[in-house]
C-alpha positions in Angstrom: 11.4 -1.7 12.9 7.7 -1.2 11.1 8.8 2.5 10.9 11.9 1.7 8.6 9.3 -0.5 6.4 6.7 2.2 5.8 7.2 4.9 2.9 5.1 7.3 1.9 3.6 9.4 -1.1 1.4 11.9 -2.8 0.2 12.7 -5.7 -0.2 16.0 -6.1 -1.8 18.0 -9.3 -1.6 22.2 -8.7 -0.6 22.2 -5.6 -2.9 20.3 -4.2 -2.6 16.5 -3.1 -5.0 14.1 -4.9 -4.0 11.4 -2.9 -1.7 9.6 -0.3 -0.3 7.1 0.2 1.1 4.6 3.0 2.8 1.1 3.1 4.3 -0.8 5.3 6.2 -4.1 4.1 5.5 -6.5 6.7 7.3 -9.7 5.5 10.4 -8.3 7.7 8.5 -7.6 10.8 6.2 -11.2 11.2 8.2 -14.5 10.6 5.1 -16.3 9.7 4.2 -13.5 7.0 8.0 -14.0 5.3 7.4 -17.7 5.3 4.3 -17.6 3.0 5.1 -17.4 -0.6 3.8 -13.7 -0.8 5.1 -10.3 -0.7 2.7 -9.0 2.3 2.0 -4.9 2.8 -0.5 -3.2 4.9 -1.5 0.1 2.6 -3.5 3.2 4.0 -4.6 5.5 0.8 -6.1 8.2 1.0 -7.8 10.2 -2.1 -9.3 13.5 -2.8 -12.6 13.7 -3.7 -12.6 9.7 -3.5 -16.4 7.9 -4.3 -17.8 6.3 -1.4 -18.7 2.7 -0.7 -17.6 -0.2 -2.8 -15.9 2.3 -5.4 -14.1 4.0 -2.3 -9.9 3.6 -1.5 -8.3 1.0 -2.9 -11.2 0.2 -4.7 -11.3 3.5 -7.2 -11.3 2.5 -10.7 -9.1 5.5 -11.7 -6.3 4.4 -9.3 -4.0 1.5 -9.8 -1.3 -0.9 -7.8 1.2 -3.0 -8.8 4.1 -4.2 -7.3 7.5 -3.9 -9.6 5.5 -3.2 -12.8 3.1 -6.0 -12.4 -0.8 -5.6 -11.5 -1.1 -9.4 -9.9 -2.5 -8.6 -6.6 -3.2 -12.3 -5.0 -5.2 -10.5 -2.1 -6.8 -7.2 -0.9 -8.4 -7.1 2.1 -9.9 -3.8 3.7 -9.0 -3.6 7.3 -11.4 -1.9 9.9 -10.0 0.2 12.3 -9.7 -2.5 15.1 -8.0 -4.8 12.8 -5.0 -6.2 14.9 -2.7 -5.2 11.8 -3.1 -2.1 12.4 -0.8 -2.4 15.4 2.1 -3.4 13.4 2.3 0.5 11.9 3.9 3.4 13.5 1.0 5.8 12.5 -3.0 5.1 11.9 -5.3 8.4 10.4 -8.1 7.8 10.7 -9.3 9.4 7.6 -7.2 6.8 5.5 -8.5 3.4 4.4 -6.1 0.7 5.2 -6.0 -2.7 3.7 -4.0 -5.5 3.6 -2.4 -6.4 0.1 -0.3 -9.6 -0.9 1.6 -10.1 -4.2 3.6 -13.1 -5.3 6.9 -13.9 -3.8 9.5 -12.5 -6.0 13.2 -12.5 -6.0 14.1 -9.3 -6.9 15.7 -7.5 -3.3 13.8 -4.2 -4.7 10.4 -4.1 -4.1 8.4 -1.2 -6.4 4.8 -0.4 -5.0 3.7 2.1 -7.6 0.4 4.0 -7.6 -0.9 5.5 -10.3 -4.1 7.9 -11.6 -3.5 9.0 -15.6 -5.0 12.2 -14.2 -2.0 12.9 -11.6 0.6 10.8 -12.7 2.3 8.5 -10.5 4.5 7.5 -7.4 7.1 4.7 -5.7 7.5 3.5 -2.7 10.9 1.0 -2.5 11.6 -1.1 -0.4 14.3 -3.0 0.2 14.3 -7.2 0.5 16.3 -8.5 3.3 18.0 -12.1 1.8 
């Protein structure tokens, strides 16, 4: 089931991938994730060239999330790589940094995870609510 939930997508400038990315929209796959009043995904991203420490993954200034055109994260937690969500996901890279992200509940059935550089332009992930 977690691999029908997981999309994924690149940005990619001259050939060459800037960066990647992974979600997985758990809300389907834990009954007490679907009963909070969040939309609940576990992202890996990877990026080229990406700065290290604080500034690192999700983290980069120059990249940006939002879920269906809004930037209202309520939560963004880096996972490390024994985190037990990690277990919910078909595929781990190690080379990825994974976190868990929650947006408010909405009630739109499409869900639109865009990530964005204004470098490399940007990419979707959909996903589809189950009512």
């Amino acid at each position: 089931m977690s691999l029908l939930n997981t999309k994924k997508a690149q940005l990619i400038n001259s050939f060459e991938t800037k960066a990647t990315i992974i979600a997985t929209y758990l809300n389907p796959l834990d009954d007490k994730i679907d009963d909070k009043e969040m939309e609940t995904f576990l992202v890996g991203v990877y990026i080229d060239n990406d700065f290290s420490g604080e500034k690192k993954g999700l983290n980069n200034p120059l990249y940006r999330l939002s879920l269906n055109g809004e930037q209202n994260l309520i939560r963004k937690k880096k996972l490390d790589e024994n985190d037990i969500h990690l277990k919910l996901i078909p595929i781990v890279k190690k080379w990825f940094d994974y976190y868990l992200i929650e947006f408010p509940k909405t009630k739109s059935k499409e869900l639109k995870i865009t990530f964005e550089n204004e470098q490399f332009g940007k990419v979707q992930l959909v996903f589809s609510k189950e009512e």
